[in-house]
C-alpha positions in Angstrom: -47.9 29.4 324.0 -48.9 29.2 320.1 -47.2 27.1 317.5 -47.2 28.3 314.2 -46.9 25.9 311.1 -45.5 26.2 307.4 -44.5 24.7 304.2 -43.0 25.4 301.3 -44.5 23.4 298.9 -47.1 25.6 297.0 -50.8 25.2 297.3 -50.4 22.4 300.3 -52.4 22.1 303.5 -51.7 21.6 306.7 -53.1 18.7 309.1 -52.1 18.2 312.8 -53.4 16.3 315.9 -51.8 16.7 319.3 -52.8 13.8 320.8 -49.7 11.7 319.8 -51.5 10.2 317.1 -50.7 9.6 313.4 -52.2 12.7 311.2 -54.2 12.2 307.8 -55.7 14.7 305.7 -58.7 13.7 307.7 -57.1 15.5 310.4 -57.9 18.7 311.8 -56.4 21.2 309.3 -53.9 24.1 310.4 -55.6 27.1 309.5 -54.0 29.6 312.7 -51.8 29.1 315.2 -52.1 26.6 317.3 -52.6 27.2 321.0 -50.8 24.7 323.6 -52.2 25.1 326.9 -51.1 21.7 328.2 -48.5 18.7 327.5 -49.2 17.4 324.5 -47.2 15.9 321.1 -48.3 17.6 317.9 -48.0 16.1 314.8 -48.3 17.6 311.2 -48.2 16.6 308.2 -48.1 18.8 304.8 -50.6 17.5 301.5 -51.1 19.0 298.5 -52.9 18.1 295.1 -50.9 15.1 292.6 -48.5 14.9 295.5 -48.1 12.1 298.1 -48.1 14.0 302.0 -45.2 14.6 303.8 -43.3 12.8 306.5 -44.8 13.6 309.8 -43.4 16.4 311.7 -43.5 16.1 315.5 -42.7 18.1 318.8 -43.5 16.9 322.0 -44.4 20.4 324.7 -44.2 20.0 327.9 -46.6 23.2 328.9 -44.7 23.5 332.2 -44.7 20.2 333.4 -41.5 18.9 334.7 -40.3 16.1 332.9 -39.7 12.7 335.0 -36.4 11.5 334.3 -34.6 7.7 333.6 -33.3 6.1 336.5 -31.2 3.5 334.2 -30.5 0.4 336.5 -28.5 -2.0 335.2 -28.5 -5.8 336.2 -31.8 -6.3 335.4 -33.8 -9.5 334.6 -36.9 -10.1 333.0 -40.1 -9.7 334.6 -42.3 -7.6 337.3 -41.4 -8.1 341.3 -45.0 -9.2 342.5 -45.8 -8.3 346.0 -49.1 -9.8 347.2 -50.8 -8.5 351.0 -54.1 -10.3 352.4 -55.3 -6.3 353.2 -57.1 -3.2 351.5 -57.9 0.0 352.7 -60.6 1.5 354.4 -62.5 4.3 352.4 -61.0 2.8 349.3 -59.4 -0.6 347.7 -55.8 0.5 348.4 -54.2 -0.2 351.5 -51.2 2.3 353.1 -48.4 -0.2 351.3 -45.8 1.4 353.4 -47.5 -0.1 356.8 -47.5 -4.0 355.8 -45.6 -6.8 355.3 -46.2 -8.5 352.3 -47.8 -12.0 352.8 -46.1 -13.6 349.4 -43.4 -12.5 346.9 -42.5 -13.7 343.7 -41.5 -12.9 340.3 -44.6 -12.6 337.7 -44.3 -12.1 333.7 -47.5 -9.3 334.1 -49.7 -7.6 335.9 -52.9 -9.1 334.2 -55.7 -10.2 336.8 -58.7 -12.6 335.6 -61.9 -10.2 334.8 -64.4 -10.5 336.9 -66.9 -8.7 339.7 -64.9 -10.9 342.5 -61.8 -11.6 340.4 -60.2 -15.3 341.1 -57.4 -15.0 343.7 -54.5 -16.3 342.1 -51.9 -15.7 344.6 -54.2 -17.6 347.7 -56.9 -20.2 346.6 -60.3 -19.5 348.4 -59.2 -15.7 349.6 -61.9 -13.9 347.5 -61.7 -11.0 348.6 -59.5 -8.6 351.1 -56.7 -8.9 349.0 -54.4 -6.3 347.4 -50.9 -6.7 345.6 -48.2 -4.3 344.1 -45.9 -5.2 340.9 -42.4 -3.4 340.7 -40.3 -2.8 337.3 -39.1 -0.9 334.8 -39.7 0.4 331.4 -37.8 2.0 328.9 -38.8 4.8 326.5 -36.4 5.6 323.2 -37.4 9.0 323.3 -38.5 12.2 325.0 -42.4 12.7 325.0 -45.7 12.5 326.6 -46.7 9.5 327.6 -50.2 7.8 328.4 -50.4 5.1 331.2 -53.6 3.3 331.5 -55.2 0.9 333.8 -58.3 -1.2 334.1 -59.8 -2.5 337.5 -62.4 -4.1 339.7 -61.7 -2.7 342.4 -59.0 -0.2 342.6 -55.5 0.2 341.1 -52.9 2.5 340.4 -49.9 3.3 338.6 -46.7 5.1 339.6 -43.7 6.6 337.5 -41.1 6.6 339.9 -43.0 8.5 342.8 -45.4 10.0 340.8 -48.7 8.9 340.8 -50.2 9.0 336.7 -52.9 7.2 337.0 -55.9 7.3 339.3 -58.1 4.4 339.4 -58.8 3.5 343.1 -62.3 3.3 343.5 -65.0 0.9 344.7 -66.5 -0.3 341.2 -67.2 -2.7 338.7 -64.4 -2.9 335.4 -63.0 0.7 334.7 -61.1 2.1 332.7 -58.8 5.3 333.3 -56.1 6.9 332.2 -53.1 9.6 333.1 -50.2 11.3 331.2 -46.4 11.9 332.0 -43.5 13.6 330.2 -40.8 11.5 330.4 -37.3 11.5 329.3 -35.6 8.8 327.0 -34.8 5.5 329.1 -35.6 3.3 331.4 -38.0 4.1 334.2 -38.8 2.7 337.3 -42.5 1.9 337.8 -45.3 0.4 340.2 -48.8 -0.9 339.2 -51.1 -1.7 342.4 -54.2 -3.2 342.6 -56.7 -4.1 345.2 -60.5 -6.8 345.3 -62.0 -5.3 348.1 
């Protein structure tokens, strides 16, 4: 699909960016129409000379992508439900969750791990590595759009919207960074972050 822009304010341009972020008249400027070939939020704004720019404008496309929508649980207390297993996988850091019985639970704050190449167990003192661990919770969005999730591990992690998996990240490796998108709907969200020190 295209997107065509206008103002009415004589002699203006045009500047957009459709990666969610804020546009400036260093942004690229609208000179056709724009094509969308994948989920994205464009942003314009309008500038012209001995005038201050316009508000930004914004519409969030979802390219045919279905958008994930809010569970919105209610009882719910601050923090992430930790789940910590003394196992990984075989051909990569993640184990099959769904076959093991969690070897600790608790209630954490975050998800943070201490950086390192053989990260400091903080869940079993002296289990260096062979260790993998899930945290469960929710967050909430105010408003329709395109979201980007992102994790960064040594060894593998990933991150789920509900049950659908946004970002990829489980791999053997040193620290990496990587990222994944979802359209989501305004409110709150279940979610699952797992990682794994092979």
């Amino acid at each position: 699909s295209t997107v065509t822009l206008s103002d009415t304010t004589a002699n203006c341009t045009i500047y957009y960016t459709t990666d969610g972020s804020t546009p400036t008249t260093a942004s690229t400027q609208y000179t056709e129409p724009i094509v969308i070939s994948s989920a994205c939020t464009l942003k314009a704004i309008a500038a012209a000379p001995g005038l201050v720019s316009s508000n930004v404008s914004s519409a969030t496309f979802y390219a045919g992508r279905d958008p994930e929508y809010p569970v919105n649980p209610t009882g719910l207390q601050q923090g992430l439900c930790r789940l910590y297993y003394e196992a990984t996988g075989g051909g990569s850091p993640l184990p099959d969750f769904s076959a093991l019985t969690p070897y600790s639970t608790a209630l954490d704050a975050n998800c943070q791990i201490a950086q390192g190449s053989e990260p400091d167990n903080p869940y079993h003192s002296g289990r260096g590595n062979t260790w993998s661990v899930q945290f469960k919770g929710y967050v909430t969005v105010a408003e329709d759009g395109l979201y980007t999730f992102y994790t960064t591990s040594d060894d593998g992690s990933r991150v789920y919207i509900g049950t659908q998996l946004v970002v990829e990240n489980n791999y053997y490796q040193g620290m990496t960074t990587r990222q994944g998108t979802i359209v989501l709907r305004a409110g709150t969200h279940a979610f699952t972050v797992q990682f794994a020190q092979g």
